[in-house]
C-alpha positions in Angstrom: 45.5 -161.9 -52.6 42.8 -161.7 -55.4 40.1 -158.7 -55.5 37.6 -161.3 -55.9 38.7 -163.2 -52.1 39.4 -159.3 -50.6 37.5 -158.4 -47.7 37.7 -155.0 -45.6 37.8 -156.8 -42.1 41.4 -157.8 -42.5 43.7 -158.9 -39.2 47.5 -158.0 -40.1 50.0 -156.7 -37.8 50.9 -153.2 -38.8 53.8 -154.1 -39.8 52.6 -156.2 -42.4 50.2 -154.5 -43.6 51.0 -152.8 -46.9 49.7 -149.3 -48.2 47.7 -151.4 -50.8 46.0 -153.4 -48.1 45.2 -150.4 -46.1 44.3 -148.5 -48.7 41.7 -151.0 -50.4 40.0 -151.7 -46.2 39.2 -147.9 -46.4 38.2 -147.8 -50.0 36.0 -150.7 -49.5 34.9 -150.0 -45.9 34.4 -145.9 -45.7 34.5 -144.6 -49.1 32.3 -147.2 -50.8 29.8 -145.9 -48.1 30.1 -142.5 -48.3 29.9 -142.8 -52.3 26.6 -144.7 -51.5 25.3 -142.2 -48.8 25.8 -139.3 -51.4 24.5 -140.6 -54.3 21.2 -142.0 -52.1 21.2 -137.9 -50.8 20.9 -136.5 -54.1 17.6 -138.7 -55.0 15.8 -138.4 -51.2 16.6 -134.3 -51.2 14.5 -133.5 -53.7 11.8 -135.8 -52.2 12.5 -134.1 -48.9 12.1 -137.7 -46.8 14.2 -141.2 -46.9 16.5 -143.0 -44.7 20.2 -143.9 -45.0 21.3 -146.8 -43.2 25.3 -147.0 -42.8 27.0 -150.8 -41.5 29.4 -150.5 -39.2 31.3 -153.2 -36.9 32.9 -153.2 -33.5 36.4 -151.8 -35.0 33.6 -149.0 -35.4 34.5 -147.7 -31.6 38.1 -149.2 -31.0 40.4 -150.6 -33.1 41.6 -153.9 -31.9 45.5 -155.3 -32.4 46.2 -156.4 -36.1 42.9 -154.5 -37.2 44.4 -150.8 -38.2 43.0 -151.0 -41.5 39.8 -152.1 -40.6 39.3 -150.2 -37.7 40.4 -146.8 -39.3 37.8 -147.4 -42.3 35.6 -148.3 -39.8 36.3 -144.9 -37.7 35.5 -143.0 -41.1 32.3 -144.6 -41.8 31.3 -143.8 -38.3 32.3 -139.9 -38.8 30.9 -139.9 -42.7 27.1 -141.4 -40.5 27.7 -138.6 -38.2 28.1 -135.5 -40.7 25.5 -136.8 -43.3 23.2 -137.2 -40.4 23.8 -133.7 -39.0 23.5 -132.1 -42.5 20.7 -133.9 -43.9 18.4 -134.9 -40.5 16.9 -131.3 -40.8 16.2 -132.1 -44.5 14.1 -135.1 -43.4 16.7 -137.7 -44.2 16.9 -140.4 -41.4 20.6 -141.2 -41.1 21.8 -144.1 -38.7 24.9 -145.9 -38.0 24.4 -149.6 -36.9 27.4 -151.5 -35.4 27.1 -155.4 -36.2 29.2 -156.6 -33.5 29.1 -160.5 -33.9 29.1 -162.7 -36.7 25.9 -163.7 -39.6 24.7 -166.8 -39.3 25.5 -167.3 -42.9 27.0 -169.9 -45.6 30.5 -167.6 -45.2 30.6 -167.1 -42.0 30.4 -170.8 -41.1 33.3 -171.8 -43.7 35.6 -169.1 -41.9 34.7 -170.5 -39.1 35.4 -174.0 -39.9 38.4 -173.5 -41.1 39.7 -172.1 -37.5 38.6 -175.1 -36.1 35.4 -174.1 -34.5 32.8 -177.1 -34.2 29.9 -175.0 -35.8 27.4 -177.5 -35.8 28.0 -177.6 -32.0 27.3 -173.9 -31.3 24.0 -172.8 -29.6 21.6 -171.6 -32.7 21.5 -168.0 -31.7 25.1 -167.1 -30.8 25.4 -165.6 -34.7 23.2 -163.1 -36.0 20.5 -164.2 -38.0 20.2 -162.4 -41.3 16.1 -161.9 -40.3 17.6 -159.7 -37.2 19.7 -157.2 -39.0 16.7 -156.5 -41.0 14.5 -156.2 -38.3 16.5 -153.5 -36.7 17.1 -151.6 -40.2 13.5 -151.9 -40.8 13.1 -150.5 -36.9 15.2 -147.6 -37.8 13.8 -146.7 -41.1 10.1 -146.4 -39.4 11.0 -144.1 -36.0 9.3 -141.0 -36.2 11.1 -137.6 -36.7 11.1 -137.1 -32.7 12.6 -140.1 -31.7 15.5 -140.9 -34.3 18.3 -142.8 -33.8 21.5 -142.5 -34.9 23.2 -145.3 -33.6 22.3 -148.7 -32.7 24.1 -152.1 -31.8 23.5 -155.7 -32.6 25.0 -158.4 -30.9 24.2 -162.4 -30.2 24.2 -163.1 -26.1 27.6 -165.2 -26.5 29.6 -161.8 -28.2 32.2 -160.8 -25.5 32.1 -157.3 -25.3 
């Protein structure tokens, strides 16, 4: 498996999954965002207001067979959302978790999903996320007034069994 093909959301049994592989989900899925959370800290704190916006995904809240990697990274992230935003929301600094539970409805998404065998032309329009819809809801969050903050918020289409 090349770097430039790996993604954090990888299904392997546990057996088969290697330290490597388990290794590089949580590397790319929790400590890539906590790097990014920090580093965004150090330049809001001084301004004493921003808004940190961490990605998360179903394996965010349970971690589904063949998804240990993921899921654990995906655990951390959640955790790393929760302590920034307990230690930087009386700072001023808006910190939210968002679980994307469902695919984009982008270029990727429908490749992976032609190559299991799904008809994607034939799917109803809105049972993947539009791109527009994420940003929506991130621009939702970044707006909410000190008294009414959210920390976590889920997205999914109305075909996502859940």
């Amino acid at each position: 498996m090349t770097m430039s093909r790996f993604f954090a959301n990888v299904s392997k049994p546990i057996l088969e999954t290697s330290e490597r592989l388990f290794f590089k989900a949580w590397e790319l899925a929790c400590y890539g965002g906590f790097l990014v959370g920090r580093e965004a800290a150090k330049f809001m704190l001084p301004r004493a207001k921003g808004t940190i916006l961490f990605t998360g995904a179903t394996a965010s809240l349970r971690g589904g067979k063949n998804f240990a990697a993921f899921s654990s990274a995906k655990f951390a992230l959640r955790a790393v959302a929760q302590s920034a935003a307990r230690e930087l929301g009386p700072q001023n600094i808006h910190v939210a978790h968002l679980i994307i539970d469902g695919g984009l409805d982008s270029p990727e998404i429908h490749r992976r999903l032609r190559e299991r065998g799904v008809d994607v032309a034939g799917m109803p329009s809105d049972s993947l996320i539009k791109p527009a819809s994420v940003a929506e809801a991130y621009w939702y969050l970044h707006q909410q007034p000190r008294d009414a903050w959210t920390h976590e918020l889920d997205l999914r289409p109305f075909a996502e069994g859940w």
